[in-house]
N, C-alpha and C positions, 0 to 999 in steps of 0.2 A: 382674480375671480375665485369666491371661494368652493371648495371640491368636496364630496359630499363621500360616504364609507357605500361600498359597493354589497355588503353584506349583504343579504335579505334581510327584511325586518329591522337592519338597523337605521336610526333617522339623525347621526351624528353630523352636522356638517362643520367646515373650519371654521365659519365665519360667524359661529356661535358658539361652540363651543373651544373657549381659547384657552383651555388646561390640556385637553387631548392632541395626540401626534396623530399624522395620517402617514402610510408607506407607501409607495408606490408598487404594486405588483414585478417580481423581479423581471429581469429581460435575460437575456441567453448572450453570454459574452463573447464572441468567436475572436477578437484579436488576441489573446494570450492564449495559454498551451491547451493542449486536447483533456490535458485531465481537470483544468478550471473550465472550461468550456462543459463537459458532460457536469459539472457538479451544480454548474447555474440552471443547464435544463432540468435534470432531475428536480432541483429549488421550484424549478418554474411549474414544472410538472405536478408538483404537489402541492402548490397555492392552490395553482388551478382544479384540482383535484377536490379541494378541500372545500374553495370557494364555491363549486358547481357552478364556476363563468363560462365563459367559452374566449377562445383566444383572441377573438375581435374584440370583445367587452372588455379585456382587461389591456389590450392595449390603449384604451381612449386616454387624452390629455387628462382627466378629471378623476381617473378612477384609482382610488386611493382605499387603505383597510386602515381603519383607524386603533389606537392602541388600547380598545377594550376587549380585544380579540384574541391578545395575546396573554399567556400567563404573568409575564414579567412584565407587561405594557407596552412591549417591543419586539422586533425579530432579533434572533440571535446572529452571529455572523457566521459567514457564512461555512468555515471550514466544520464547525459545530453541529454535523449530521447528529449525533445524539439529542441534542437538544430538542424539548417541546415545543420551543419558541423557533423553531426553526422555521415551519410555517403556523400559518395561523390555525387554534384548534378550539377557540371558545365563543359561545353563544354565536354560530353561525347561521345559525333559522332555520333549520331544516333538521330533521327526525329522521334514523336509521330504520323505523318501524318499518315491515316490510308490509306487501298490499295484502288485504284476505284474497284468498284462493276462489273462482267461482266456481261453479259445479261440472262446468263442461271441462276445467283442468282436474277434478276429482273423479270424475267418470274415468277420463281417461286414463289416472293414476290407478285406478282400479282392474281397469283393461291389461295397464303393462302388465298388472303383478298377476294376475289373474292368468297371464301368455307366458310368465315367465316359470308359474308353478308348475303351468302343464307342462313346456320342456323339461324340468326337472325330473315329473313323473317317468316322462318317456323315456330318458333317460336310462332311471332307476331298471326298468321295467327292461328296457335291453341287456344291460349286464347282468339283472337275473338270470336272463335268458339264455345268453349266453353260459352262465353259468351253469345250469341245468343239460345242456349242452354238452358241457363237460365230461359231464360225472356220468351221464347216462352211454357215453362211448364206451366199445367195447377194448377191452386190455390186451395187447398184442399177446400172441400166442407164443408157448416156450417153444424153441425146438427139440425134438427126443433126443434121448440124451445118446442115442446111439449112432447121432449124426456127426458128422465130423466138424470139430471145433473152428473156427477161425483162428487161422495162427495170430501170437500176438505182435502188433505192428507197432507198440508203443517204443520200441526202444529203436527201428527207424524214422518214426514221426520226431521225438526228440532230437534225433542226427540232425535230421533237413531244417529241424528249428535252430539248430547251432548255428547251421551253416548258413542260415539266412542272416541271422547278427554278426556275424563277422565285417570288415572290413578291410579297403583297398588299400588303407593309408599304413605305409610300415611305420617302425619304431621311431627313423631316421625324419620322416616327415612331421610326424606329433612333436620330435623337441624341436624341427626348426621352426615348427610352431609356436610352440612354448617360448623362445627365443625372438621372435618378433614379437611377443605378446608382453614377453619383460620392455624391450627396448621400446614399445609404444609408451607400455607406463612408465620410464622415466622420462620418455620426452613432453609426456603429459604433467607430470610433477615440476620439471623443470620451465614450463611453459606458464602455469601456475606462481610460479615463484617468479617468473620475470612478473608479469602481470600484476603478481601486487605488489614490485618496487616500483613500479610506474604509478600504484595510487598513492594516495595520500588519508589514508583512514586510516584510525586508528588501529587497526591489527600488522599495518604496515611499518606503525615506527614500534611497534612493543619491541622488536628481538632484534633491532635494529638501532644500534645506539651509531655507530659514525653516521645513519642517515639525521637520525634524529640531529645533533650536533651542528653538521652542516647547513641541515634548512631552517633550524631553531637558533643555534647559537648556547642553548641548554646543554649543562654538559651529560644528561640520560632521560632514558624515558619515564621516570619516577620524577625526575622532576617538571619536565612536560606533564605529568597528567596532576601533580600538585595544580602549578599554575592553572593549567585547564580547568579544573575543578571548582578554585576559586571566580573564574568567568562563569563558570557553566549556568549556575541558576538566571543568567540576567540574558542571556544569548537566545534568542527564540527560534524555534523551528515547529511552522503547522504543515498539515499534509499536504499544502503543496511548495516547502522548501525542497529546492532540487541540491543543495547541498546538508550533510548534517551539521552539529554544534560540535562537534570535533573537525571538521573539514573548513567551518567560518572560521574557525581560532586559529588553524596551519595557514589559512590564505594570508591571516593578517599579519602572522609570523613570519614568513616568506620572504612579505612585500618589504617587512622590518630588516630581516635580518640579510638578504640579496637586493635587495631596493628594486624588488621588479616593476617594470610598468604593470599598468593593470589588464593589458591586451594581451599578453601573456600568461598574466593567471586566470583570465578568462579562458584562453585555449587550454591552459594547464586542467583546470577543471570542469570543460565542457558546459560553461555558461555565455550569456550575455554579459557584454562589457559594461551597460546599466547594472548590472545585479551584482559584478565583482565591486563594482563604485561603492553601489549602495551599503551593501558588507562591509568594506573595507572603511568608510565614515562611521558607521554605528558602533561597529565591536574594536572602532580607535580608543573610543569611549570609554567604551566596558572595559578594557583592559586598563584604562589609567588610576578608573576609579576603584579599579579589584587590587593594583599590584600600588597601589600610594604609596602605602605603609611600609612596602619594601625598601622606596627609593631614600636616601640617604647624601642627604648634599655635607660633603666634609667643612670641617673650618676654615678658616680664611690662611690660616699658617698653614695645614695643609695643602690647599690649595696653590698657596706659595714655594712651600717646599719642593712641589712636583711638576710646578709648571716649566712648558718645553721654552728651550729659547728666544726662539721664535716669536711667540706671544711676550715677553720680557720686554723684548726690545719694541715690540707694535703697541702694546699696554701699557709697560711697565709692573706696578704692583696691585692693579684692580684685578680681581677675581671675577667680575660683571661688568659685561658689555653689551650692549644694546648695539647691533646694526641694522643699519637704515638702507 
């Protein structure tokens, strides 16, 4: 059945026009994480928004936005918040123009302002008043000077001030303060420092070469971040990879260099056993086609020269075996 463009005004249908794409209005994806989930309603949210549909009308079998709608003559995907084409923004039939005003909304805009000047005045018109007020009170009177002074109490008011800032806490109490306050902060540095030998990101192997050695097989971390380097451009991570492209390269190194199962670098780095899989397939890849040029197969006499007994006697002199 062919499906026709929900736009206003536009008259695109499939079944005629067979160069044009049509999209489906996006839907709200709730089985994967809470941060794909809010990214497709917000998507959803500003189709709709755009289209001026309502949420029944775009979910019908048929209702589709054809790709004249779009800058690029498509939507973009979906991590691509930037983008224009992220929802649709062209020739949608309808005008931002706003309505004319009629007279009963002008009267009344004339009324607020009209209510609002008067407060102002009355306003104004009290603190004058007040200030007049002021100025026209009469000035306390001196006393003669043959009266007897008030003694000066400034230099007991200062006492009682002293004595109020004072303090219960003697000398003895502030350093064993001071002294739990050190010992906090090194359990806090030291807490710190365990925490990120347990990760595995890149600030964790920099000053750390027997880790680096042991989970790599590299013998520093200059030469881990060489190799990395060379993966890095082909390794992808959008906003919502839950690991980064220095933590995909350490899983895959890991799995190589301890042969871990992969339900353990799932626990190791707080994924799904699907997404360590998937990782682990793709950046097998990248690695072979970034470090080729490394690898280096010796000659055949070498190969002879070095070979263990063992294969001697199972071989003989082939350097290449095929097992089945």
């Amino acid at each position: 059945m062919p499906v026709c463009c929900v736009v206003y005004g536009c008259s695109n249908r499939s079944g005629r026009e067979k160069n044009k794409r049509f999209y489906r209005v996006p839907k709200v994806v709730v089985h994967k994480a809470e941060q794909f989930k809010k990214l497709t309603e917000e998507r959803r949210k500003k189709w709709l928004s755009n289209l001026h549909l309502r949420s029944g009308g775009a979910e019908s079998s048929n209702a589709r936005v054809c790709s004249d709608h779009f800058i690029r003559g498509c939507p973009s995907a979906l991590g691509d918040v930037e983008s224009v084409d992220w929802a649709p923004t062209v020739s949608l039939g309808y005008h931002t123009t706003s309505k004319p005003r009629s007279e009963t909304s002008l009267r009344r805009e004339q009324r607020m302002e009209l209510k609002e000047d008067q407060q102002r005045q009355s306003e104004c018109a009290e603190a004058l008043l007040d200030l007049l007020q002021t100025t026209e009170s009469p000035e306390p009177t001196q006393p003669p000077s043959d009266s007897p002074q008030p003694e000066d109490t400034s230099g007991i008011l200062n006492d009682q001030q002293d004595a109020g800032c004072q303090t219960d806490l003697s000398m003895e109490d502030i350093e064993r303060m001071e002294d739990v306050l050190r010992q906090n902060t090194t359990e806090l540095g030291d807490l710190r420092t365990k925490a990120l030998d347990t990760k595995f990101n890149q600030e964790s192997f920099e000053n750390n070469e027997e880790k680096t050695k042991f989970y790599t097989g590299l013998p520093n971390f200059l030469v881990l971040l060489q190799v990395f380097q060379l993966c890095e451009p082909y390794i992808t991570c959008g906003p919502m990879s839950v690991l980064s492209k220095f933590e995909q390269f350490i899983l895959v190194l890991l799995r190589l260099r301890l042969n871990l199962p992969l339900k353990d670098l799932a626990f190791r780095f707080n994924i799904s056993l699907s997404t360590a899989s998937r990782i682990w397939h793709k950046l097998i890849d990248i690695l072979h086609e970034s470090t080729e040029f490394i690898i280096e197969w010796p000659e055949r006499h070498v190969l002879q020269a070095t070979m263990p007994m063992g294969f001697r006697q199972a071989f003989g002199c082939r350097v290449a075996v095929i097992v089945v």
